[in-house]
N, CA and C atoms of all chains as a GROMACS GRO file, in nm:
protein
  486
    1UNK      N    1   0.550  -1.820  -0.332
    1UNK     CA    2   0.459  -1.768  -0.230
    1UNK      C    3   0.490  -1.622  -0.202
    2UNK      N    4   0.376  -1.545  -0.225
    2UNK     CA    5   0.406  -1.379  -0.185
    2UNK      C    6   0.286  -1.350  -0.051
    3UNK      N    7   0.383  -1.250   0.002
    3UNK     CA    8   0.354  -1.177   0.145
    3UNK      C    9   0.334  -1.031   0.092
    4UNK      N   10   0.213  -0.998   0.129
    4UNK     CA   11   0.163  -0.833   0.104
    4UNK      C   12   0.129  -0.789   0.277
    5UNK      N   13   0.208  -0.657   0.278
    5UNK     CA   14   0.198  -0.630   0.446
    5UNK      C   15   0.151  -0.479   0.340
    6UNK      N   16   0.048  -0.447   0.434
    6UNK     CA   17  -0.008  -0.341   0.440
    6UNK      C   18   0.039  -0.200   0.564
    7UNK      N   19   0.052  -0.122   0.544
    7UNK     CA   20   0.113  -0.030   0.701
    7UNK      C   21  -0.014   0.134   0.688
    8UNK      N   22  -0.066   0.135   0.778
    8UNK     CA   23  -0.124   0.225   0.764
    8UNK      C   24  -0.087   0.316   0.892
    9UNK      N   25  -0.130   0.474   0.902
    9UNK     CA   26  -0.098   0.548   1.024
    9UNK      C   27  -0.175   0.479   1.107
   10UNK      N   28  -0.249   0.473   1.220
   10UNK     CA   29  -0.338   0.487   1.330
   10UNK      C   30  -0.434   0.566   1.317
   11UNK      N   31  -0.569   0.560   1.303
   11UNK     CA   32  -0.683   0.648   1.270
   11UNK      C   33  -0.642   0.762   1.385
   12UNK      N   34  -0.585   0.760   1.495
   12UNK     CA   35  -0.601   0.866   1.549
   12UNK      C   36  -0.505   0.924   1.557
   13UNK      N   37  -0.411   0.874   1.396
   13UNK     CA   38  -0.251   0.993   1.414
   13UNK      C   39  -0.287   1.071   1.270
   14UNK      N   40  -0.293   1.187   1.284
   14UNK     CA   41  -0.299   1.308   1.175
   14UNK      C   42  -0.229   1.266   1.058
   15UNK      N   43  -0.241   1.228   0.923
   15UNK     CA   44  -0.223   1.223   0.810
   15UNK      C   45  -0.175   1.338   0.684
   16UNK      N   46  -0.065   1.422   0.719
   16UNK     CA   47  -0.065   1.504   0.637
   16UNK      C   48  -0.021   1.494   0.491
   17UNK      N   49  -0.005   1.397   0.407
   17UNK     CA   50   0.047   1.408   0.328
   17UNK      C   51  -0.114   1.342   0.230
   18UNK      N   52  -0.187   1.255   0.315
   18UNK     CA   53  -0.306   1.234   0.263
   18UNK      C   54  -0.388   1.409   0.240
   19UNK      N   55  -0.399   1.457   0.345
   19UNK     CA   56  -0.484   1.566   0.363
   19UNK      C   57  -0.362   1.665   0.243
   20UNK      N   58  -0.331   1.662   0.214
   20UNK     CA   59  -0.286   1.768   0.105
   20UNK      C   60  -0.321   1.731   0.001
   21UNK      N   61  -0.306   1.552  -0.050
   21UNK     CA   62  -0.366   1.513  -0.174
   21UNK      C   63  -0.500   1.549  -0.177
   22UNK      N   64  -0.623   1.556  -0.027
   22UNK     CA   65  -0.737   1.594  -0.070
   22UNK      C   66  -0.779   1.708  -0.075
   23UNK      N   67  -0.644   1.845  -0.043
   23UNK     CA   68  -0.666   1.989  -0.102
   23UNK      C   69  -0.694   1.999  -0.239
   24UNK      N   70  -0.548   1.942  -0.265
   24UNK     CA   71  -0.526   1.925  -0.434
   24UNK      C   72  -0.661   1.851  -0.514
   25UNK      N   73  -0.708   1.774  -0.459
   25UNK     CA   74  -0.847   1.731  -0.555
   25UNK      C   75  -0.969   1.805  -0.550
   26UNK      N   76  -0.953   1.882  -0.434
   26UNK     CA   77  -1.058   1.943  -0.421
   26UNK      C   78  -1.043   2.102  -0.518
   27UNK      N   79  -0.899   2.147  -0.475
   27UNK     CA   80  -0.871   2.297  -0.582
   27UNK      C   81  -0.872   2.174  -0.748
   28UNK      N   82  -0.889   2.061  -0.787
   28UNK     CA   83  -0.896   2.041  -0.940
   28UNK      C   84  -1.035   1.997  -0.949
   29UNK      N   85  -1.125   2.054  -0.881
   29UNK     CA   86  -1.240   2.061  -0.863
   29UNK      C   87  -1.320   1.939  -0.851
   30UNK      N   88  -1.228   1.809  -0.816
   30UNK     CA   89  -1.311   1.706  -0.773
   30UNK      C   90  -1.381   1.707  -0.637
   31UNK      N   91  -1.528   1.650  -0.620
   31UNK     CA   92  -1.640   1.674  -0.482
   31UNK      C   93  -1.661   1.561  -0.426
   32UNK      N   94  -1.614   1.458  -0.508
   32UNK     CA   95  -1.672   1.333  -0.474
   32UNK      C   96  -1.581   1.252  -0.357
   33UNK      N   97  -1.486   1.294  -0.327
   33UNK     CA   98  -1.347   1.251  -0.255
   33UNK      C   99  -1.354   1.354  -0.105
   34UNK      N  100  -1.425   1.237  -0.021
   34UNK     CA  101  -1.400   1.343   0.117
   34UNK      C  102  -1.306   1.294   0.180
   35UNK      N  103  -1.208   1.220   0.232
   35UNK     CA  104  -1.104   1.222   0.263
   35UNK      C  105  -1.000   1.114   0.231
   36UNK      N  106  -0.898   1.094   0.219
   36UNK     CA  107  -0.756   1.065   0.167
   36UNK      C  108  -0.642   1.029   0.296
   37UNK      N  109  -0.621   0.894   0.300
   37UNK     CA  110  -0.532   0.809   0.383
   37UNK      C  111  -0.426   0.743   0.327
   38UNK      N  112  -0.293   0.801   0.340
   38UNK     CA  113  -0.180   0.748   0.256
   38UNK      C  114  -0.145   0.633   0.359
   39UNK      N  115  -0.115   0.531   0.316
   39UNK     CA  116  -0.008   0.424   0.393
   39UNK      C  117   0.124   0.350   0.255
   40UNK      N  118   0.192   0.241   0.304
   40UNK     CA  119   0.265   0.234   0.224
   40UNK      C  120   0.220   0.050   0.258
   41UNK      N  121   0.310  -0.006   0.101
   41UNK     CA  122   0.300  -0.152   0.106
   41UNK      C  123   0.370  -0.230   0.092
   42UNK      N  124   0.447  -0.341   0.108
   42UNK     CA  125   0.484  -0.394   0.102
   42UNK      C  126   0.484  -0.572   0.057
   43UNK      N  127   0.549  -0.597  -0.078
   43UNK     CA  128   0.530  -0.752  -0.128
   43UNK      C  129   0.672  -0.804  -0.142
   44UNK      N  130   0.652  -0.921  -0.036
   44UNK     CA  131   0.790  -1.003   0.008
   44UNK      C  132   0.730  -1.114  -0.090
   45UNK      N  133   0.883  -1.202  -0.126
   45UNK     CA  134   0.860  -1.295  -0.208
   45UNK      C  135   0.965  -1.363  -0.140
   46UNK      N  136   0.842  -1.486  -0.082
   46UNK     CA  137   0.907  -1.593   0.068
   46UNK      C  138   0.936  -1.725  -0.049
   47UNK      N  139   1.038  -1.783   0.058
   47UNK     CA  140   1.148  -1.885  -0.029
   47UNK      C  141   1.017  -2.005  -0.049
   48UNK      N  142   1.009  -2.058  -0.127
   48UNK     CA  143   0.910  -2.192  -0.191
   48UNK      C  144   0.973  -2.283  -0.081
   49UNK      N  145   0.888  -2.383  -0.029
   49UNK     CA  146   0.855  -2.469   0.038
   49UNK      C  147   0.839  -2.452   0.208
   50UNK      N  148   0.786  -2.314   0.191
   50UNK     CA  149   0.806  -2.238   0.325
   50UNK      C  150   0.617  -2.295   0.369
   51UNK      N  151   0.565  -2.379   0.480
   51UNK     CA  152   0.472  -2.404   0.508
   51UNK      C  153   0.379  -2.256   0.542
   52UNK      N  154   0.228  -2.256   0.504
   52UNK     CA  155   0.153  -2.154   0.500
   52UNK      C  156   0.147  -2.103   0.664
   53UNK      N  157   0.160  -2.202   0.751
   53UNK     CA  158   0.197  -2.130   0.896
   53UNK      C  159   0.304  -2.087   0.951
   54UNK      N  160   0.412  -2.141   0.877
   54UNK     CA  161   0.584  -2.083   0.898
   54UNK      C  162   0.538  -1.955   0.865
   55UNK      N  163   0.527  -1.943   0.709
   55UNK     CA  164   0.498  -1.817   0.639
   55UNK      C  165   0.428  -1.687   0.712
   56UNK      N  166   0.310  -1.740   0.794
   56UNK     CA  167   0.243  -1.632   0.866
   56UNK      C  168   0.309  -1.601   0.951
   57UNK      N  169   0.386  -1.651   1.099
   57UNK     CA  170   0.468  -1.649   1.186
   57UNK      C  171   0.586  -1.564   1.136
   58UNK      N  172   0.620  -1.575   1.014
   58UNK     CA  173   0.768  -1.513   0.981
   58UNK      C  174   0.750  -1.358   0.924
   59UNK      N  175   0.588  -1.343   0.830
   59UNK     CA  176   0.558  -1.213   0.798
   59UNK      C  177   0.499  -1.134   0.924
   60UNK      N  178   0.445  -1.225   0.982
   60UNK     CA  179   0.382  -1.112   1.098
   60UNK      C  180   0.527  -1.064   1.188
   61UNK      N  181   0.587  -1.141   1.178
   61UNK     CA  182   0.706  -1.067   1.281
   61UNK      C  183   0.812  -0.979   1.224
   62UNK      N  184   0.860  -0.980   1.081
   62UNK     CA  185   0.862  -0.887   0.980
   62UNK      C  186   0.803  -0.822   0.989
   63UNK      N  187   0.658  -0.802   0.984
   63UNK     CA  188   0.563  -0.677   0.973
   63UNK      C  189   0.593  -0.632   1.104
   64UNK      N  190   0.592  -0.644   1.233
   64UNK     CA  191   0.580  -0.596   1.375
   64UNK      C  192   0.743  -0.527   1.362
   65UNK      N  193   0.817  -0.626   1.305
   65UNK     CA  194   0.965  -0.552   1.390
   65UNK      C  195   1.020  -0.471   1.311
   66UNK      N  196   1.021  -0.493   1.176
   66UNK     CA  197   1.130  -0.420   1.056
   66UNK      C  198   0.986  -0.304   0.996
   67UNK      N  199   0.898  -0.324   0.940
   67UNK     CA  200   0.776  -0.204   0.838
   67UNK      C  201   0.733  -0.153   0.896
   68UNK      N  202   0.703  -0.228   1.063
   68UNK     CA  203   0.570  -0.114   1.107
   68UNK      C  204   0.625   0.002   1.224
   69UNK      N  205   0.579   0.094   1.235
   69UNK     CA  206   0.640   0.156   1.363
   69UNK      C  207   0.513   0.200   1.408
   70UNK      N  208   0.545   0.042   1.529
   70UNK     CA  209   0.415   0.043   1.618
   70UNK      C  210   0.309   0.129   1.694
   71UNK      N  211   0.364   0.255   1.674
   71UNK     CA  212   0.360   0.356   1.801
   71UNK      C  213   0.256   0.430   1.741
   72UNK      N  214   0.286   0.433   1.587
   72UNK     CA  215   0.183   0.496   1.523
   72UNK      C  216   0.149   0.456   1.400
   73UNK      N  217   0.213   0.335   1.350
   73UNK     CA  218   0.115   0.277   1.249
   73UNK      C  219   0.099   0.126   1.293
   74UNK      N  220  -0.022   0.088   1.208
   74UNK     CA  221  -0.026  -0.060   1.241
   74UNK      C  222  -0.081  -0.101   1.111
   75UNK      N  223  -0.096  -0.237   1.079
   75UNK     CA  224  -0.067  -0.320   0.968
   75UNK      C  225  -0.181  -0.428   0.962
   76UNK      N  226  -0.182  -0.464   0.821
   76UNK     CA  227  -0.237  -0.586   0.820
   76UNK      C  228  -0.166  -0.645   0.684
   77UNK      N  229  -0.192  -0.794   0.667
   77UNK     CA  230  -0.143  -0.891   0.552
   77UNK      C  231  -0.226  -0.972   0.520
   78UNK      N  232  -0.134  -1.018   0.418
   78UNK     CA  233  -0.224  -1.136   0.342
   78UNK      C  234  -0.091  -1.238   0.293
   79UNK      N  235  -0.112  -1.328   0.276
   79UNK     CA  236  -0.012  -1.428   0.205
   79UNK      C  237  -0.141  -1.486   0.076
   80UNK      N  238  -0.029  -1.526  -0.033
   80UNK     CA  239  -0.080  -1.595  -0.159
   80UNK      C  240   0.002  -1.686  -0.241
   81UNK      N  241  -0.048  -1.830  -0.215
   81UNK     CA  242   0.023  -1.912  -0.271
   81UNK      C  243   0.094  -1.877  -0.384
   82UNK      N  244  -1.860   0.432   0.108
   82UNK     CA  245  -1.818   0.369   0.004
   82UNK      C  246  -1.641   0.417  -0.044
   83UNK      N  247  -1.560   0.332   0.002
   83UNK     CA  248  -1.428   0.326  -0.002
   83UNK      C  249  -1.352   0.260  -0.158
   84UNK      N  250  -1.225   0.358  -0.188
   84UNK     CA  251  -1.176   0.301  -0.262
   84UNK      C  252  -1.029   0.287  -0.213
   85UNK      N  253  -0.944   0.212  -0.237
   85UNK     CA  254  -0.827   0.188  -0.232
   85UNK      C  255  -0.733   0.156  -0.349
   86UNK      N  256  -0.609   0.264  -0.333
   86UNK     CA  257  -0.558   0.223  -0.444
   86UNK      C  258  -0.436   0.233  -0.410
   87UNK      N  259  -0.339   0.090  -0.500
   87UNK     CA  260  -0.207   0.048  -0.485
   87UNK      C  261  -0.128   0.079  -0.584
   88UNK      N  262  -0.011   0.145  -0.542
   88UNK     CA  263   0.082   0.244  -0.650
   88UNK      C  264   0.237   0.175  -0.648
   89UNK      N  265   0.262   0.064  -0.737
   89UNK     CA  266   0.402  -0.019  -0.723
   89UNK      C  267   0.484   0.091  -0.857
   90UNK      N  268   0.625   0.039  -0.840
   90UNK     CA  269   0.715   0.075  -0.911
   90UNK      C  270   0.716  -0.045  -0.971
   91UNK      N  271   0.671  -0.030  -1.158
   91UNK     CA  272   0.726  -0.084  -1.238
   91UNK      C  273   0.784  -0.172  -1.225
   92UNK      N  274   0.790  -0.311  -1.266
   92UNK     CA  275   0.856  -0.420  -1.201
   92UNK      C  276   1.027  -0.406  -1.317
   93UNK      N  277   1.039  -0.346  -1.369
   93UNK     CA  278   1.159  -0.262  -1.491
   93UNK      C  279   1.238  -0.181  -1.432
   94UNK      N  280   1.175  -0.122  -1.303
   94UNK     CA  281   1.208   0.000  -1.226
   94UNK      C  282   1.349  -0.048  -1.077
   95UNK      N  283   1.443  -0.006  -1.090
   95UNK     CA  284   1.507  -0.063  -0.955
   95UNK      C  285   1.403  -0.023  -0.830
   96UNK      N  286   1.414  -0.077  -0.709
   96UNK     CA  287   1.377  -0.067  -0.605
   96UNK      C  288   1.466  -0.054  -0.472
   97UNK      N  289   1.541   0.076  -0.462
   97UNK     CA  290   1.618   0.072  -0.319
   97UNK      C  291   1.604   0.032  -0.217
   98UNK      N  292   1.419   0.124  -0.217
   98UNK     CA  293   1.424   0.095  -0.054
   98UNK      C  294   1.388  -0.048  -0.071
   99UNK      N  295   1.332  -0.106  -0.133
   99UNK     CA  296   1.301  -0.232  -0.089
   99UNK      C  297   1.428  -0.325  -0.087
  100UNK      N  298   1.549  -0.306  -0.175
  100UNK     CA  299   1.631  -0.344  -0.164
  100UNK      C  300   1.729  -0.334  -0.016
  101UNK      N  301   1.708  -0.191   0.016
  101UNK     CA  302   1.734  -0.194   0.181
  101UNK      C  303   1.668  -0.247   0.254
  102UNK      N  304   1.521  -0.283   0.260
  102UNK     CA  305   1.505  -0.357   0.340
  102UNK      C  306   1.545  -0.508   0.379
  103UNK      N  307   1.557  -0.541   0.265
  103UNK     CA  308   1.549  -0.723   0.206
  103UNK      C  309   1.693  -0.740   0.272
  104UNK      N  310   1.797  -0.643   0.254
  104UNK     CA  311   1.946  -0.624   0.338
  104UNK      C  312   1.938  -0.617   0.443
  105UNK      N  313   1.870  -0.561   0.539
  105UNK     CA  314   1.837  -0.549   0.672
  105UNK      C  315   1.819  -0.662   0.732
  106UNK      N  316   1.681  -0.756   0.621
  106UNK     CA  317   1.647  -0.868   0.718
  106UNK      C  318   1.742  -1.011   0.686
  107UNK      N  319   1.840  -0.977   0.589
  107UNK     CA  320   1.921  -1.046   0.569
  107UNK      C  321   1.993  -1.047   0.699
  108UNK      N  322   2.064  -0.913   0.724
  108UNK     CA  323   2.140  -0.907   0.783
  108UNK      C  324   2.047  -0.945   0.952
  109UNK      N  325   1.943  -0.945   0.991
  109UNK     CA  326   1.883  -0.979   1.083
  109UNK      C  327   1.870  -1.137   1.104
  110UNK      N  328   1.885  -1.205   0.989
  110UNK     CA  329   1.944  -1.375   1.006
  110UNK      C  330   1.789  -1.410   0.933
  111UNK      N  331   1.709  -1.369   0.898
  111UNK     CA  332   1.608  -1.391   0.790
  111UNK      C  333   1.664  -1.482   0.692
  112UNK      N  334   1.597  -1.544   0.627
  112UNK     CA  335   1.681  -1.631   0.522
  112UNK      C  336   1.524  -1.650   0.395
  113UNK      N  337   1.386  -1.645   0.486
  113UNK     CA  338   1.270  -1.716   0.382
  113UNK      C  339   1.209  -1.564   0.300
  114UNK      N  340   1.305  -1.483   0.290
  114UNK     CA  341   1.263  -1.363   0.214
  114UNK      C  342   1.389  -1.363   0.081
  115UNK      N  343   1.311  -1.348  -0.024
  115UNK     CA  344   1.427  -1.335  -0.141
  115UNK      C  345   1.427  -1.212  -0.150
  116UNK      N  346   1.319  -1.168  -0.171
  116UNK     CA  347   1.277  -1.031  -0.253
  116UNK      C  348   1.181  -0.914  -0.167
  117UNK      N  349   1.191  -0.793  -0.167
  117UNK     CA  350   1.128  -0.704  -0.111
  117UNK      C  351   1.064  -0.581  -0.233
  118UNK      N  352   0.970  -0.580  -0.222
  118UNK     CA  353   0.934  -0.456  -0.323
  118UNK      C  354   0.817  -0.350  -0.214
  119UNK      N  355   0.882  -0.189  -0.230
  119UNK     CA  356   0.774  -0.147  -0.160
  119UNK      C  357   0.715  -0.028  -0.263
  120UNK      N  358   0.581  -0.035  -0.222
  120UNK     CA  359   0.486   0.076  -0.272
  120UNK      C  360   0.417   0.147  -0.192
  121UNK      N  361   0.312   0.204  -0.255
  121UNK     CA  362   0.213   0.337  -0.126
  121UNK      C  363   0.022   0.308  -0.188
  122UNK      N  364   0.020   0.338  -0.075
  122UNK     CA  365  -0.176   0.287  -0.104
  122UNK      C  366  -0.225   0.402  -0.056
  123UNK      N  367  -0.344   0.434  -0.093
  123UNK     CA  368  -0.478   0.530  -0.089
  123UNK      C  369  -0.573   0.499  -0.083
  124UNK      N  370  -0.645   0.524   0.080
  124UNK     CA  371  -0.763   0.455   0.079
  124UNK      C  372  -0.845   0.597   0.069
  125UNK      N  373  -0.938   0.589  -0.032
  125UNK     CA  374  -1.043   0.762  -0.047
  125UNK      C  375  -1.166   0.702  -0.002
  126UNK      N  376  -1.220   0.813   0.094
  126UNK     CA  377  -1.371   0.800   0.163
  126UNK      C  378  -1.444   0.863   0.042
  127UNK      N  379  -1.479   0.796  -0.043
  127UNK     CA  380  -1.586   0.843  -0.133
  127UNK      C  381  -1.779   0.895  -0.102
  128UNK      N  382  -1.760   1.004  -0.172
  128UNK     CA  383  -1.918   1.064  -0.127
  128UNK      C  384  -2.020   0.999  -0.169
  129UNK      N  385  -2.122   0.916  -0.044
  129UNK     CA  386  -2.247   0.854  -0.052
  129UNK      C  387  -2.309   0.898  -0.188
  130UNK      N  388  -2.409   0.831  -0.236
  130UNK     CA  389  -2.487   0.798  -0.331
  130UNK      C  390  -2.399   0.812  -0.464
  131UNK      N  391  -2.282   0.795  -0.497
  131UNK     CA  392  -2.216   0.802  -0.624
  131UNK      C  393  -2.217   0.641  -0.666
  132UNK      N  394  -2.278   0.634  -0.786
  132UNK     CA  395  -2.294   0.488  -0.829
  132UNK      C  396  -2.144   0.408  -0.860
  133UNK      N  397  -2.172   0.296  -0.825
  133UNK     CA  398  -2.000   0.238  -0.860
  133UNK      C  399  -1.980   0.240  -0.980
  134UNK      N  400  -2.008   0.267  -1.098
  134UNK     CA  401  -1.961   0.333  -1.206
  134UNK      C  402  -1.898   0.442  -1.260
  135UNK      N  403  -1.993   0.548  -1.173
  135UNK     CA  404  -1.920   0.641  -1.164
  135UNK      C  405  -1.789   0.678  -1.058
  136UNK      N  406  -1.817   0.582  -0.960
  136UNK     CA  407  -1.666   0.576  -0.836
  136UNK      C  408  -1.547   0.518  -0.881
  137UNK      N  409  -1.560   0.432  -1.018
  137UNK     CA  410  -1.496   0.341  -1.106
  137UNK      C  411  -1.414   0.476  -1.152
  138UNK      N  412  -1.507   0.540  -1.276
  138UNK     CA  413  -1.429   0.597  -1.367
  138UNK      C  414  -1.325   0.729  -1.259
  139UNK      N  415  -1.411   0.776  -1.159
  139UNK     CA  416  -1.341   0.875  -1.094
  139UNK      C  417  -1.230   0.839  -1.042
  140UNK      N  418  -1.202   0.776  -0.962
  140UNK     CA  419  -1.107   0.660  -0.853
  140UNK      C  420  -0.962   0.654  -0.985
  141UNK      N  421  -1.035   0.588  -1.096
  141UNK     CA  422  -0.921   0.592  -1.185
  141UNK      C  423  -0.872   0.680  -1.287
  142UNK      N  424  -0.932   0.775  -1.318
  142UNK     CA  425  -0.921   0.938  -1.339
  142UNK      C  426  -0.775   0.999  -1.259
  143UNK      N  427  -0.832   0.973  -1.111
  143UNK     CA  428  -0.777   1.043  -0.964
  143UNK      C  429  -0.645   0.935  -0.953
  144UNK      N  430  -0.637   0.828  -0.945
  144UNK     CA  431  -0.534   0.722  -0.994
  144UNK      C  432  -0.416   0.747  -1.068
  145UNK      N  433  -0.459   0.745  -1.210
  145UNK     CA  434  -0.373   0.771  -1.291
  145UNK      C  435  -0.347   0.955  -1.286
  146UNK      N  436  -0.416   1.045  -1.274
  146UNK     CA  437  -0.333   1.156  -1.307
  146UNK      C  438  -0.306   1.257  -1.203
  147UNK      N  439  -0.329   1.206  -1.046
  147UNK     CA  440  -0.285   1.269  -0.919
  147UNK      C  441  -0.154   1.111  -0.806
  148UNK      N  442  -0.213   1.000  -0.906
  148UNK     CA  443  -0.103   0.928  -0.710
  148UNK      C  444  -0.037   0.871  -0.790
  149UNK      N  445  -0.042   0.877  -0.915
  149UNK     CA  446   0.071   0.760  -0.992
  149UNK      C  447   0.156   0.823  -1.100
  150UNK      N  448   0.274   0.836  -1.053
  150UNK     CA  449   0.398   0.863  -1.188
  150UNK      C  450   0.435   0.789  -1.305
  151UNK      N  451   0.294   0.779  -1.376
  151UNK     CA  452   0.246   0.689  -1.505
  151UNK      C  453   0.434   0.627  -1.594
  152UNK      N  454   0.486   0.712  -1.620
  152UNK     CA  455   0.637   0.655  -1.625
  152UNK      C  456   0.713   0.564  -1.558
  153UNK      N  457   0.703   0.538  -1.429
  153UNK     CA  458   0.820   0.459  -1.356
  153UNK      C  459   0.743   0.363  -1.258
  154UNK      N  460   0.567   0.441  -1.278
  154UNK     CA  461   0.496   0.366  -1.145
  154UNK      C  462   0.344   0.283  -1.206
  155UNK      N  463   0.298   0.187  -1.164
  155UNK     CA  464   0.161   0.139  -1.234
  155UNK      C  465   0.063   0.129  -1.099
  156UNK      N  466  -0.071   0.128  -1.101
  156UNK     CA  467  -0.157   0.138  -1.000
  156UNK      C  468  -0.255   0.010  -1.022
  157UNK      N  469  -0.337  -0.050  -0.898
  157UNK     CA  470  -0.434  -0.136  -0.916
  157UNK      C  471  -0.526  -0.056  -0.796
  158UNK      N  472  -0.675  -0.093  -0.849
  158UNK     CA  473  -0.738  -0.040  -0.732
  158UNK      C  474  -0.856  -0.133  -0.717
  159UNK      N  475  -0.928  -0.142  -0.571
  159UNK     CA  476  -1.094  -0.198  -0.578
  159UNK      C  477  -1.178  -0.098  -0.497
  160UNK      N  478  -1.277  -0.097  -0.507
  160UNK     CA  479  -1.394  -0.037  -0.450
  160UNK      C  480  -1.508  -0.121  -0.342
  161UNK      N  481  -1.497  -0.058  -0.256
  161UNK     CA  482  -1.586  -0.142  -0.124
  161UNK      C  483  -1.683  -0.062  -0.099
  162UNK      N  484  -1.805  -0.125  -0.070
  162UNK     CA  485  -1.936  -0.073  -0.086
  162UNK      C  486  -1.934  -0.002   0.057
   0.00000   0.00000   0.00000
């Protein structure tokens, strides 16, 4: 069973490392790309015979306490058998 | 019309930080996590009326030779209307 936690900034916290990748595409003359949101990801690989609601309970609180820093990013997941 | 794209390290490739993390939640009394692997995602606001064919070939153009270190790193991406 794998856990994918997603972490993204907060739409309303400034992104600079996105906004430089969309300088750079824009000086290699790509037009089609109006803006660029970096986040980071994460895939846990949860112990087998872990029930699909243990599993959610245990990634979401992983995701809240240890990946995300609440203040200015927030998250979403997925689990897959 | 959004694309997103996921940039892992090589599954060949060591993984520190994820290895620091997976230590952390060890050490936090976690037990249903074996494994931690982390990567970085890109979500691009792509410019209206570009056909998903052409958001295809661009997305993975922009993929492989601006967010991914084709040596040590591999990418997956999808496209949302």
């Amino acid at each position: 069973m794998k856990a994918y936690v997603y972490v993204t900034l907060k739409t309303s916290v400034l992104d600079p490392q996105g906004q430089t990748i969309q300088n750079a595409l824009r000086k290699m003359g790509t037009s089609s790309v109006q803006g660029v949101r970096q986040g980071k990801f994460f895939t846990l690989a949860l112990a087998p015979g872990l029930t699909e609601e243990a599993a959610r309970a245990e990634v979401e609180r992983i995701a809240r306490e240890v990946l995300t820093n609440t203040v200015i990013e927030e998250f979403t997941y997925r689990i897959e058998a």
